[in-house]
N, C-alpha and C positions, 0 to 999 in steps of 0.2 A: 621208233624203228619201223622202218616199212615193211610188211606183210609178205611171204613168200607168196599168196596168194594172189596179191596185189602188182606184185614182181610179174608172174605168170601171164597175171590177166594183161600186164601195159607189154608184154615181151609180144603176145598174140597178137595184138590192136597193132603192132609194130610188123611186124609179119605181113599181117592181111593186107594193113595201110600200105606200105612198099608191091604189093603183089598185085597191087589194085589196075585191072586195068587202064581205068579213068586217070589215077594217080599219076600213071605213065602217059599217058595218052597229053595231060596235064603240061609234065615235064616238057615232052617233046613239040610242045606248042606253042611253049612259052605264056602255057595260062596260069593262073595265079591260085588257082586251087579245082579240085574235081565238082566243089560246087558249081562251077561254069556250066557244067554239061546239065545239072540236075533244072536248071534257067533254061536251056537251050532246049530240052526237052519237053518242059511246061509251056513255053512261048508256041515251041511244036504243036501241040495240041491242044492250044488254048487261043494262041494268036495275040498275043501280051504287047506287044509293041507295034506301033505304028511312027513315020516321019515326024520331029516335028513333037512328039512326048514330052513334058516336063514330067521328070523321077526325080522320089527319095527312094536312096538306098540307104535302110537302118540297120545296122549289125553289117556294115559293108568288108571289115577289114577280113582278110587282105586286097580285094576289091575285085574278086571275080565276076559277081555280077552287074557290075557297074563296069567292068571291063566288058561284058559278054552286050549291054546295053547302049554302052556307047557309039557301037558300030551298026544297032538296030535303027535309030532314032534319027541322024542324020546332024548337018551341022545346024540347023535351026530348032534342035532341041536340046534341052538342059536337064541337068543328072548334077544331083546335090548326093555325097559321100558322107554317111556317117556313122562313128564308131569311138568309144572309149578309147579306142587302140589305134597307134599311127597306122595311115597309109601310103605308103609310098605313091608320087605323084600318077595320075593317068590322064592323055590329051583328053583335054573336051568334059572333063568332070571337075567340079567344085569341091573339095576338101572339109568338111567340118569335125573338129576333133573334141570330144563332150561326153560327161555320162547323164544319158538325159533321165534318169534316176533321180536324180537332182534336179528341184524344181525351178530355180534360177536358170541352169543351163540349159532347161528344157524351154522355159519364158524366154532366151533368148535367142536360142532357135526359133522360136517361131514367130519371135519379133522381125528376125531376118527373111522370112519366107510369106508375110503375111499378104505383099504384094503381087506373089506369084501363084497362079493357078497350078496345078498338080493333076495328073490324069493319072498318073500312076505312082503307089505307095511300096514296096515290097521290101519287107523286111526277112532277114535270115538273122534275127537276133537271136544267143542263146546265153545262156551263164556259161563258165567254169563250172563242169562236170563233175560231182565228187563222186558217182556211184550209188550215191543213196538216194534212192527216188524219192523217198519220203520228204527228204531237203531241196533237192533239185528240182520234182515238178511244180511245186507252189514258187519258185523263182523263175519258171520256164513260163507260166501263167503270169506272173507280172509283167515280165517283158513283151506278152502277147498282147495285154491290156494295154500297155503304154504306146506299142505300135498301133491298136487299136484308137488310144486317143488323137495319136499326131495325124492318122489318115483321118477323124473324121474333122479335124481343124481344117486341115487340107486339101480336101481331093474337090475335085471338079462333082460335079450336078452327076455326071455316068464315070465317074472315075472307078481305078480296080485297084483293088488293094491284096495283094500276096503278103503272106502270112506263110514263115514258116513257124510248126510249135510239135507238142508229141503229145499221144497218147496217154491219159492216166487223169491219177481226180483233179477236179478241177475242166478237164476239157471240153463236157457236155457243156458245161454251164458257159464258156467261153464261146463256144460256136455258136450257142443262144441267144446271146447279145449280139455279136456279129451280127447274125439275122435279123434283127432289130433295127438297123443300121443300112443291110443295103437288101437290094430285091433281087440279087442272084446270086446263094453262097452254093461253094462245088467244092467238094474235098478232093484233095489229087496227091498218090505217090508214086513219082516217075521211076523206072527200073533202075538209075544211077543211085537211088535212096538205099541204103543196104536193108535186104529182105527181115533181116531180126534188128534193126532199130524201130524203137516209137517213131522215128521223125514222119511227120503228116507235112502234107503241105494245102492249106485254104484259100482258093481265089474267089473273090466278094466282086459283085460291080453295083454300083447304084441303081 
């Protein structure tokens, strides 16, 4: 039986989500989720995209950022989609549908990518949320880790690698190795991030 508690907390989330300005903003532009703007606002002040880009997007579905990137890069760059979870087609991006959890799926992913250079990696992977941190950040941290391994198979000599992940144990020590890895790490949360979530966002460049 579900928790009157639990009822409350999803009726709020349900509230704020619908009242969200971005959410609307979203609707009426026919973008695919409010994460578009949280992209749009990173690349603002960061300058993430250039002509001519080859991108992965990991944790793509429903594909707003690979929606928000496809119109950055131009027609002589390539945007590879990946996600457990279908995505509905988008011009000018490649489809891969996998849980690369799975070490086969992930060995053949990057069987398929091993002849193309990568300049940029950005993932917005997360679990299924149960509420309990204790369970959730240590799967929030493996997904970090795995995006962590496909960018360093991949990326170009200066490539950049976005990372979204949240706050809690486990984080120091992830941001640690990232450093490890490349010679420019920047922690970044854009004002479209809701003020009382963990969500962080980490841009790395070689």
């Amino acid at each position: 039986m579900i928790s009157k508690k639990k009822i409350k907390s999803s009726n709020y989330w349900l509230r704020e989500h619908f009242s969200d300005l971005y959410v609307k903003e979203a609707k009426k532009n026919n973008i695919r989720s409010r994460a578009w703007f949280k992209l749009e606002q990173l690349d603002k002040q960061n300058k993430l995209f250039q002509i001519g880009m080859n991108i992965i997007d990991l944790g793509a579905a429903p594909g707003s950022w690979s929606q928000y990137a496809v119109n950055k890069i131009g027609k002589t760059g390539y945007i590879i989609a990946c996600d457990i979870l279908p995505i509905k087609p988008i011009i000018g991006v490649n489809i891969f549908q996998g849980d690369f959890r799975n070490q086969e799926m992930l060995n053949k992913m990057l069987s398929l990518l091993k002849n193309i250079t990568f300049h940029l990696v950005m993932s917005d992977m997360a679990p299924n949320i149960t509420g309990n941190f204790s369970i959730d950040m240590p799967r929030i941290i493996e997904l970090s880790k795995l995006a962590l391994k496909i960018s360093n198979y991949v990326l170009s000599k200066n490539g950049t690698f976005l990372l979204k992940s949240f706050q809690g144990e486990g984080f120091n020590e992830l941001y640690q190795e990232i450093k490890t890895y490349f010679k420019k790490v920047k922690i970044c949360k854009p004002k479209t991030s809701r003020t009382r979530s963990r969500e962080i966002f980490i841009i790395a460049t070689r």
